[in-house]
MARMI-787914 format. One record per atom (N, C-alpha, C, O): x, y, z; residue in one letter. Coordinates in steps of 0.05 Angstrom, whole numbers, plus 5000, padded with zeros to 4 digits. Layout:
# residues N
XYZA...
# end
This chain:
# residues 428
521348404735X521348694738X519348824718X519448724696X517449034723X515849154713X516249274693X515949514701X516649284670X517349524641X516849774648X518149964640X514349804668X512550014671X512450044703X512349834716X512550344719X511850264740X508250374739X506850404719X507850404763X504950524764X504650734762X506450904766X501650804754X501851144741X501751284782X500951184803X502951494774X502851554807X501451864799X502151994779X499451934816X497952204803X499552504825X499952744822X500052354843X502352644860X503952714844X504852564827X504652964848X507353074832X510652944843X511352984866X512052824831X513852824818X515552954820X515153054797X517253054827X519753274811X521753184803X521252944797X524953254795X526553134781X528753434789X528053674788X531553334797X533253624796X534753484798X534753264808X537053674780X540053564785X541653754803X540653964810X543753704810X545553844835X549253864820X550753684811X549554074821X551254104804X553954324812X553554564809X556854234822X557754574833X558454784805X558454684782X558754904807X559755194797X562755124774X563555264756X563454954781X565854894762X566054624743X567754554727X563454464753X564154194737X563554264706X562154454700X564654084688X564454074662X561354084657X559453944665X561654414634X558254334631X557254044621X555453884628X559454044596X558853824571X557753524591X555553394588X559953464611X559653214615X556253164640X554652974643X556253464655X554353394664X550853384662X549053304677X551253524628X548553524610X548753294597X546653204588X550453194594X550952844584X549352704606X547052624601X550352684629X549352524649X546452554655X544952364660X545452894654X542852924658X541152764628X539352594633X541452794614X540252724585X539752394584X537852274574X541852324594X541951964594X539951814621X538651604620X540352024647X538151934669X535752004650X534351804648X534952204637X532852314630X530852194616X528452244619X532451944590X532551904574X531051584594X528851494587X531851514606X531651284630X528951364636X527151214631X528651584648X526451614663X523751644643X521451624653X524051674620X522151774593X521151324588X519151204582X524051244597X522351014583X520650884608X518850724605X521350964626X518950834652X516850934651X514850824659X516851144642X514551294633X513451434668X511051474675X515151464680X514951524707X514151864703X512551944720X515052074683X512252314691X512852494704X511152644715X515352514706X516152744734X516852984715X517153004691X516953194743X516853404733X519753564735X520653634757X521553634700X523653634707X524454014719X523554204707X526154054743X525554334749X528754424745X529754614757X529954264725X532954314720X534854224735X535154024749X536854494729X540154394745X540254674764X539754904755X541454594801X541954784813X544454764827X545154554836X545955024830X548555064838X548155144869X549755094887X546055274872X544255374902X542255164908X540655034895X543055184941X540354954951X538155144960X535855104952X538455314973X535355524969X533855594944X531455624942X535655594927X533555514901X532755354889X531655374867X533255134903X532854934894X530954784914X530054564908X530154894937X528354884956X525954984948X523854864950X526255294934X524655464927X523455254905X521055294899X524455094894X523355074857X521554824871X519354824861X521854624888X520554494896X518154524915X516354354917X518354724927X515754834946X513954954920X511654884916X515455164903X513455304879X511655104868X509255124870X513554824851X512054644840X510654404856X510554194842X509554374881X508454344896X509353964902X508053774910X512353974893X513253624886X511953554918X512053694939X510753264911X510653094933X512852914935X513452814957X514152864914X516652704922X519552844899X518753034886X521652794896X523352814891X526352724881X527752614897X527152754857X529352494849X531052694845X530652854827X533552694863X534752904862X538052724851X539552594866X538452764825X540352704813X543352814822X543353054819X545652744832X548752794847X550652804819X551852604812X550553054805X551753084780X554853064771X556153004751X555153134803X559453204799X559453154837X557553144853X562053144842X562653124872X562953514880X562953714865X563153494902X564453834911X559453804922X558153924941X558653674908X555353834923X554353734943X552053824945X555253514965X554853534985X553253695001X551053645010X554953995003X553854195012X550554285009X548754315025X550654304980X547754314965X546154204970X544054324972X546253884977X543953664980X544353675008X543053485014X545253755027X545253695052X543353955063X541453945078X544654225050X542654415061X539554415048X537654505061X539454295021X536654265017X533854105021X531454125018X536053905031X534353665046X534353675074X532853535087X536353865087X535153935114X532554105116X530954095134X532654285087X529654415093X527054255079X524654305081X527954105070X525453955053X524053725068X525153515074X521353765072X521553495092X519853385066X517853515061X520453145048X519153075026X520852815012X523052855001X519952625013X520452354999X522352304978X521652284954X525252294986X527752444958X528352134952X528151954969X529152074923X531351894915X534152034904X534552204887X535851904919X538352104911X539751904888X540551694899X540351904862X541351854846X543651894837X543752104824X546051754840X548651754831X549351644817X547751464817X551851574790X552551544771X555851414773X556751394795X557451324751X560051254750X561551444744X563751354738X561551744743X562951964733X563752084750X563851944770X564952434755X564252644762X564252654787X562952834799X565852464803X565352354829X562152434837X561552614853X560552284825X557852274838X556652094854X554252074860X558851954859X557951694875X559651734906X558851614926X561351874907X562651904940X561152224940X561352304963X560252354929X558452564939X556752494948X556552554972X554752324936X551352144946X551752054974X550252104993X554651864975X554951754995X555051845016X553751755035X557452135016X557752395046X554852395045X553452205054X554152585036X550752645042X550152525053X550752545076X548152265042X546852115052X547651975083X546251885102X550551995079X551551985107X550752065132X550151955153X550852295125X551652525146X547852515155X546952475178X545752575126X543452535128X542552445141X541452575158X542352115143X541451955163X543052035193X541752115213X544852015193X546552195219X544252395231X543252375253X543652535215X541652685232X538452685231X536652855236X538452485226X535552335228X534052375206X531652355211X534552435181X532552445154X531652135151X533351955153X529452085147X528351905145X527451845116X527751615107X526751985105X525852015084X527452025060X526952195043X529351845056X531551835038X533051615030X534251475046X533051575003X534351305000X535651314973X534551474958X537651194965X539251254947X539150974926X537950764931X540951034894X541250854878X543250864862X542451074851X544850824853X547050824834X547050644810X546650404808X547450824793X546750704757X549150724749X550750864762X549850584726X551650554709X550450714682X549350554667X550350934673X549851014650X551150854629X550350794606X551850834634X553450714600X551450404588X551450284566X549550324618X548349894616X545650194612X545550394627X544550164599X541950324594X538650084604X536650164614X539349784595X537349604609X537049604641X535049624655X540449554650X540349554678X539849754691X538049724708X541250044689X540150224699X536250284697X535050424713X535250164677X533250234674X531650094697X529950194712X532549774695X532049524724X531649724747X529549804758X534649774752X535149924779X533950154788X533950194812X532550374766X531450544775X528450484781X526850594797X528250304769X524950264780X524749964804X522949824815X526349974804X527549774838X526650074853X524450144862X528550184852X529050414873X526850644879X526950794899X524650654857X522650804850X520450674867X519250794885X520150404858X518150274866X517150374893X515250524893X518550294922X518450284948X518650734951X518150814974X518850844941X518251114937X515851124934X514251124953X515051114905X513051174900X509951004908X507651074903X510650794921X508850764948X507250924963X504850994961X509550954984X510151115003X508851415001X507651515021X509351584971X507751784965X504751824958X503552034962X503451524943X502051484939X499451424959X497051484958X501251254981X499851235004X499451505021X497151555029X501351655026X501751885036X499352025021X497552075036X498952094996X496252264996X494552194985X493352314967X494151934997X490651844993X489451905018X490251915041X486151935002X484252005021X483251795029X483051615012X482451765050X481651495067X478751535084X478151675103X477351345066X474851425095X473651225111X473150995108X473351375128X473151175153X470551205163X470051405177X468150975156X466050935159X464550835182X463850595180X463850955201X464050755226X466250835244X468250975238X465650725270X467550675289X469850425287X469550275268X472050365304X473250145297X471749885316X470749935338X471849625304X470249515327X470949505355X473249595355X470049435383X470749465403X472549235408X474149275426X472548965395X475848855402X477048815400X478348645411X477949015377X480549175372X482349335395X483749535393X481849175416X483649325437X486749375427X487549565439X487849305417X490449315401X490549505383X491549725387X489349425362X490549495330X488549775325X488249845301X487249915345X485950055353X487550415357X488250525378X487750495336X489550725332X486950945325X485050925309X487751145340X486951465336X487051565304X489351525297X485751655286X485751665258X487951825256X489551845238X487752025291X490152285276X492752125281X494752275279X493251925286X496351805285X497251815259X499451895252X495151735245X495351615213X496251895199X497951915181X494552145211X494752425190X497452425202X499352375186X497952455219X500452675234X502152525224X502852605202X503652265233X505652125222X505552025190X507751985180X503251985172X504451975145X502852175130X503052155106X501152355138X500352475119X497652485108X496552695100X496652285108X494452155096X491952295102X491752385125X490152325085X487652465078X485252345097X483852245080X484152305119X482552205135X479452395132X478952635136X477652125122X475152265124X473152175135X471552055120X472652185161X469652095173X466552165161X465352355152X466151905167X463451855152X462351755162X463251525165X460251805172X457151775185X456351445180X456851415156X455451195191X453850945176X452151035161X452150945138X449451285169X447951265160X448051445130X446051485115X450851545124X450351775099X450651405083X449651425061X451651125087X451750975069X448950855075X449150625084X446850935074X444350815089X443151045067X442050985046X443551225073X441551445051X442951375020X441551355000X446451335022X446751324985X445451074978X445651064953X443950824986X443150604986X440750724973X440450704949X438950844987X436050964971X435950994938X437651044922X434350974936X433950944903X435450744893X434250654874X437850604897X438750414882X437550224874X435950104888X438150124836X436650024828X438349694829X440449704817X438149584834X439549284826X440049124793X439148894794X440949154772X440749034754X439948794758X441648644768X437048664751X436248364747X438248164752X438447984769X440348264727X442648064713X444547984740X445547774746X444348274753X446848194777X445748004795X447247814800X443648004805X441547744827X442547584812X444447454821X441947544789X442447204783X445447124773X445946904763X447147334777X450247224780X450947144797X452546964796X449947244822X449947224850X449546974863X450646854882X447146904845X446046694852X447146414851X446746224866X449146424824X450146354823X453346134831X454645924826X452946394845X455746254867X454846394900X456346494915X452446364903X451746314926X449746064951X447845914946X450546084966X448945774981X446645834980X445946064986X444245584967X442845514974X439545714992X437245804989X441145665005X440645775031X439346175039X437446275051X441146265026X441446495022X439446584993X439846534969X437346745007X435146854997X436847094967X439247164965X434147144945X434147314925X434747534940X436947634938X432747644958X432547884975X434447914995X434648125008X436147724999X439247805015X440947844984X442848004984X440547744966X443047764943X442148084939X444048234934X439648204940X438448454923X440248654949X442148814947X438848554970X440848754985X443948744983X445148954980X445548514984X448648544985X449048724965X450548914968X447648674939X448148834914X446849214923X447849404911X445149254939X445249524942X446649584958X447649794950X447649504980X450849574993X452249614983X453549804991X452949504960X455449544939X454949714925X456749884928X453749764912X451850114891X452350234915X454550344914X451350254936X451250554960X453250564963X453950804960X455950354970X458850484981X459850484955X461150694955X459850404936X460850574908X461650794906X463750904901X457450914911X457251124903X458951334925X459751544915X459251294950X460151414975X463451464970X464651664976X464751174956X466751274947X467551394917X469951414910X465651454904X465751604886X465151904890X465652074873X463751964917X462252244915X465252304944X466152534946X465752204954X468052334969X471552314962X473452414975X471752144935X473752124923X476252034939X478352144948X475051734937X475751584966X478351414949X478351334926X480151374968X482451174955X482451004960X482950814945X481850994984X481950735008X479150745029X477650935025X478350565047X475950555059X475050305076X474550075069X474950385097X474950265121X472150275136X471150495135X470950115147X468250045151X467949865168X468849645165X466249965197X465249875220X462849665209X460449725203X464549325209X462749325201X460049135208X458049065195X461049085230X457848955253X457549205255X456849235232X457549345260X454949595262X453049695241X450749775243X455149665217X453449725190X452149445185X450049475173X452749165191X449648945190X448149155202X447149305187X447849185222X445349175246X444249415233X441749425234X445249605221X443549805207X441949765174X439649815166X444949655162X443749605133X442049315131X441249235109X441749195153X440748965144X441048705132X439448535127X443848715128X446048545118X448048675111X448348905104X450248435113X452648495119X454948645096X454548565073X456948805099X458348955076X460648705065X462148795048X460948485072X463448335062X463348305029X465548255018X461048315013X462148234989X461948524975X463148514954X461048724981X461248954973X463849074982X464649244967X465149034999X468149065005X469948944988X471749064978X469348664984X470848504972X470948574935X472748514920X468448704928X468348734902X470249074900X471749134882X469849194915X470749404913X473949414911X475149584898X475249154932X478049244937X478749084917X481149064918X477648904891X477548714869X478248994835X479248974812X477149174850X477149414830X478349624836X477549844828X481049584854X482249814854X482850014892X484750124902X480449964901X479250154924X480549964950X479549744957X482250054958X483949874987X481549885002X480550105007X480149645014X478449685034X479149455042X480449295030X477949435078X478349315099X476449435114X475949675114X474849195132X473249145150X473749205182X475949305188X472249165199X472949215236X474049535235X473549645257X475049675222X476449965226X478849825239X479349955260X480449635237X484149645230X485549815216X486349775193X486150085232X488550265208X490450225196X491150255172X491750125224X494050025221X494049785201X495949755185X491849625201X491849355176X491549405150X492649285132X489249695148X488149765128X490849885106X490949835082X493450125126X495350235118X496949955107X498149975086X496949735119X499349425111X497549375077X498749375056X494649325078X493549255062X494749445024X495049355001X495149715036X495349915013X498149925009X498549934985X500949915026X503249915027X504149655002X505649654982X501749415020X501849115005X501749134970X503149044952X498949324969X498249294940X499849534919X499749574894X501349654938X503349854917X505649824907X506849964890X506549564923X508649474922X508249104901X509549014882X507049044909X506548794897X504448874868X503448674858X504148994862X501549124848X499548904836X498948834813X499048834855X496948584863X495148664885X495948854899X492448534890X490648654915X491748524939X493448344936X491248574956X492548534991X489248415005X487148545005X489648195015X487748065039X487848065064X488847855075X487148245078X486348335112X486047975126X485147835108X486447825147X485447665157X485747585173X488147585173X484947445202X484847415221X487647135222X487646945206X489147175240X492046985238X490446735261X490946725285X488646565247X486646365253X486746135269X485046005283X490946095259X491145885272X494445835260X495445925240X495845635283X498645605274X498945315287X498045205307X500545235263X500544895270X503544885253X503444915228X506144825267X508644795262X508644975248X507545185256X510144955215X510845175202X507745305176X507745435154X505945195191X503945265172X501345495192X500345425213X500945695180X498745855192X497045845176X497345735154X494545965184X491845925175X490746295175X491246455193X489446355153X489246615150X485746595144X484946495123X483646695164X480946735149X479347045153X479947195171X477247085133X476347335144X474247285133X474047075120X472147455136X470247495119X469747595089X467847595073X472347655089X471947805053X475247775037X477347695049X474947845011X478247825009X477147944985X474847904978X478948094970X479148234941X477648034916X478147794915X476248124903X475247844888X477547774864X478147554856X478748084853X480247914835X483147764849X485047684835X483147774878X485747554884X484947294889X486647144898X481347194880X480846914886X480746754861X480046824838X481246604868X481746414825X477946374828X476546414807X476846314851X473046214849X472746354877X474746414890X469746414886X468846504908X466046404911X464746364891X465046344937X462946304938X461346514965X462846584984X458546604965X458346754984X456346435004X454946244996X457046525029X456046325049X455046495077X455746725082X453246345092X452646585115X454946505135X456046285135X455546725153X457346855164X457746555182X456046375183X460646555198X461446485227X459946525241X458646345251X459546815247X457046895264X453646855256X453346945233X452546805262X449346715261X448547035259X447747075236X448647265275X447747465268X449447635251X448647875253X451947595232X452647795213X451247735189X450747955178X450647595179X449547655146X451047385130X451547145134X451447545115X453447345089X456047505091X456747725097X457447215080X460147275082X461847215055X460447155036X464047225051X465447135024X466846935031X468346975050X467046755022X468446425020X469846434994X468946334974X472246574996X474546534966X475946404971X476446334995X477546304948X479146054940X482046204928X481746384911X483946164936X486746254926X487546134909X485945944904X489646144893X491045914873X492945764893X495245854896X492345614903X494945394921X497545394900X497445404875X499445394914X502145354909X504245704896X506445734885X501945914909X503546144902X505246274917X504946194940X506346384916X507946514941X506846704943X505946824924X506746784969X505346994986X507547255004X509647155012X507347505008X507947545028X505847655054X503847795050X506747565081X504847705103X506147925111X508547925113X504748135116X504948305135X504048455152X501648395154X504648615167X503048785187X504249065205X505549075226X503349265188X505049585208X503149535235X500749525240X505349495249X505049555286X506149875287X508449955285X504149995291X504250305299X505450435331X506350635340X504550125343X504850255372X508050155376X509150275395X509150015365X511649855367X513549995347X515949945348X512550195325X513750325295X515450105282X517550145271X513849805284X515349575269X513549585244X511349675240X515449435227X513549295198X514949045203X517349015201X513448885208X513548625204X512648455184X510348475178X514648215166X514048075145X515547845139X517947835142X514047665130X515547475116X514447325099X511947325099X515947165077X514247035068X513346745070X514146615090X511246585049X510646315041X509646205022X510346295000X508146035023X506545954989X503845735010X503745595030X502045844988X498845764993X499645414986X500745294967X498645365007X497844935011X494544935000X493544764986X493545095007X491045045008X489045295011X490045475025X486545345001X485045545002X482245555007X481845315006X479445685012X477845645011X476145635036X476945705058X473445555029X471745505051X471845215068X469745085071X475245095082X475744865085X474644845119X476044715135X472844945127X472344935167X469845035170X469545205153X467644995184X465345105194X466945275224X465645425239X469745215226X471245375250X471145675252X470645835270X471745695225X473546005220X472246175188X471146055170X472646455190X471746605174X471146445145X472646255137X469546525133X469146375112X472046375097X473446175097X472946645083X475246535068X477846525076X479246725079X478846265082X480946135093X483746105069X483846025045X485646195085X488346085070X490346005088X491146135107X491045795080X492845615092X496045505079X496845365061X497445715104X500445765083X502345655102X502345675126X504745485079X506545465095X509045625091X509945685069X510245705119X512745895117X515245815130X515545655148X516845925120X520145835137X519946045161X521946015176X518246225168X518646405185X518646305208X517146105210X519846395230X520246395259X516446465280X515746675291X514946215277X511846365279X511346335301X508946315305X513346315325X512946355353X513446645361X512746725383X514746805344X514947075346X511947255343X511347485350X510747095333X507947165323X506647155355X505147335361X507046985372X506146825395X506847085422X505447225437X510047055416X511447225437X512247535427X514047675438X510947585410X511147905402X509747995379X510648075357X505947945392X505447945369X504748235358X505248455369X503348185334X502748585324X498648485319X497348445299X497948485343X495048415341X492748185330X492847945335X490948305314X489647975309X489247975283X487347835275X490948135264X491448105239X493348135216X495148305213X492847985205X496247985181X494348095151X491948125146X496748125137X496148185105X497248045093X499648005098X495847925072X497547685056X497547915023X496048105023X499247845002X498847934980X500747794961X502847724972X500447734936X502147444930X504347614916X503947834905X507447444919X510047524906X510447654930X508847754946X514347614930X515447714954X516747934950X518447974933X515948104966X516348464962X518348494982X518848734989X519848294995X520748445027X523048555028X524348625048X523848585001X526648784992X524849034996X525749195013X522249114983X521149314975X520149414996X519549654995X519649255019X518849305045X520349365064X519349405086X522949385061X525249345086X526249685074X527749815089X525549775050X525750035040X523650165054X523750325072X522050085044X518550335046X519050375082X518650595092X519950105103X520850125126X521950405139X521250545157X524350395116X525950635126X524350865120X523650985140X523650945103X522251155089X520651235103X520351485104X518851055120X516351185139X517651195169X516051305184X520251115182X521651085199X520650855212X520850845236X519750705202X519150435223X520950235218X522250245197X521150055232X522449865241X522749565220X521549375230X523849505199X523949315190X524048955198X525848865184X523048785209X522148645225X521848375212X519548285214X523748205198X522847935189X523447685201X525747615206X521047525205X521047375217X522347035201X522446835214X
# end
């Protein structure tokens, strides 16, 4: 468990719920000790007090512009309160209850009745004030798969290119992505990454790092260009204040002249969720993956299945999730260079994949047998995992022609973030 969760830059809020007659003493006790919890996660929220009214307590959250919400159940009798304020709030709540004050069969009605009428966006936790380590565990259990969910919700995403054309499947409208979670969608031209490319200078030093772990084969003047791909979409996601970034990207070879895989790969190595072909739906698994595991997430084509072992390859993968990498030219003869990384064998992994058209999240896990550039078959970087999962389901219901791998098993954290976006929890 994390000491720390991640810094989350959306607002935060924090309120307690309280009726009109409970003991002040005991329920400024209770607020002071969550409070006291939340100071050591260092989680940042913004506290907007204690309310006896849920319209004002609607009001204090629209004023302070919370993207999400931890709405503390102080005494029993507030039901009423949290039920009328979360019918008007449509916004990402953790409802927090305690061993006192009947705050734990209040959370419960609510939340009850809540889901009863279709809130989605709601999920609860119960602490023991008095265990100050465990409660501390438990709140950032319960935080974690939240603050996801918010995080993903308002990042800006840009989408470079078209998606490729055989993506007949995983082939989603961008406005699915705004309308159902929120998310910041910004189209971008190939060629505005064709003009930020101009003037880039190449550091010397970088060619001959390059060179270094690249084949043979593969020219200075292909390393000079991969390296100005990578300066130009940098700079593209630095000048549009990009979170995430998605990129057509046989179309951008045939323009830039070689191919975007290690400039993707370095990018999503530093932070920036990127994914190749324009997969939304993969690209949204890829960022879900890395907020939850807080580890980078690998996009990859599901290559091959042989009993309980699948085969995962693509052209690129995050560089800091490869222990070595090598760049090699492509599968294809006309894409360019590609990335050939190496995993640590023997880690546990989880896969996944949001099916949008089905509102499933599907996942399970395994552990890496093997990694690398092992086939002249399949995408350069190959991983080869074995799983206890059911992988004829993959066969007879599948979610398209790609999974997300990201290592350590999140699928507690995932069967949450599930509910939260209303989709379908799905393990195979």
């Amino acid at each position: 468990m994390p000491a720390q969760l991640r810094e989350l830059k959306a607002p935060v809020c924090f309120a307690a719920v309280k009726t009109e007659h409970a003991e002040s003493s005991r329920i400024e006790e209770s607020i002071r000790k969550f409070l006291s919890i939340g100071e050591a996660l260092k989680v940042g929220f913004r506290n907007l007090g204690s309310f006896t009214d849920a319209d004002e307590l609607v009001d204090a959250v629209i004023r302070h512009g919370c993207e999400g919400l931890i709405l503390l159940v102080s005494s029993g009798g507030t039901e009423p309160i949290i039920v009328r304020a979360l019918e008007n709030l449509r916004i990402h709540t953790l409802l927090v209850s305690f061993e006192a004050n009947n705050s734990l069969p209040a959370m419960l009605e609510a939340h009850a009745y809540l889901k009863l009428k279709g809130r989605l966006w709601l999920h609860s936790v119960y602490l023991d004030l008095a265990r100050i380590s465990e409660s501390r565990e438990a709140l950032a259990d319960a935080l974690k798969p939240l603050f996801a969910v918010i995080d993903v919700k308002t990042s800006r995403i840009g989408v470079i290119g078209e998606p490729g054309p055989w993506l007949v499947y995983s082939k989603v409208p961008p406005a699915v992505l705004k309308n159902k979670f929120g998310v910041d969608l910004v189209n971008i031209p190939l060629h505005r990454l064709l003009d930020a490319m101009e003037g880039v200078e190449v550091p010397p030093n970088e060619v001959e790092m390059l060179r270094g772990v690249a084949n043979p084969k593969i020219s200075d003047e292909r390393l000079e260009r991969i390296l100005t791909i990578y300066y130009g979409l940098k700079s593209i996601v630095e000048g549009y204040n990009l979170t995430a970034v998605s990129m057509d990207c046989f179309n951008a070879n045939r323009l830039l002249g070689e191919s975007p895989c290690y400039a993707m790969s370095r990018l999503a190595g530093e932070g920036v969720d990127a994914e190749c072909e324009g997969d939304l739906p993969g690209l949204l698994s890829v960022m879900l993956a890395n907020r939850l595991s807080y580890n980078p997430a690998m996009l990859g084509n599901l290559s091959a299945i042989r009993e309980t072992y699948i085969t995962l390859a693509h052209c690129m993968a995050p560089l800091s999730l490869a222990s070595s990498y090598m760049l090699e030219n492509s599968l294809e003869p006309t894409i360019g260079t590609s990335l050939a990384a190496r995993l640590p064998a023997g880690r546990q992994v989880t896969l996944l994949k949001v099916d949008l058209h089905t509102g499933r999240l599907v996942m399970f896990t395994g552990r890496i047998v093997e990694s690398g550039f092992l086939t002249p078959r399949h995408c350069r970087s190959q991983v080869v995992i074995k799983t206890g999962a059911d992988l004829t389901r993959l066969l007879e219901e599948p979610v398209g022609s790609h999974l997300v791998l990201t290592p350590g098993n999140i699928i507690g954290e995932l069967r949450t973030v599930a509910r939260l976006l209303g989709l379908t929890p799905v393990i195979l």
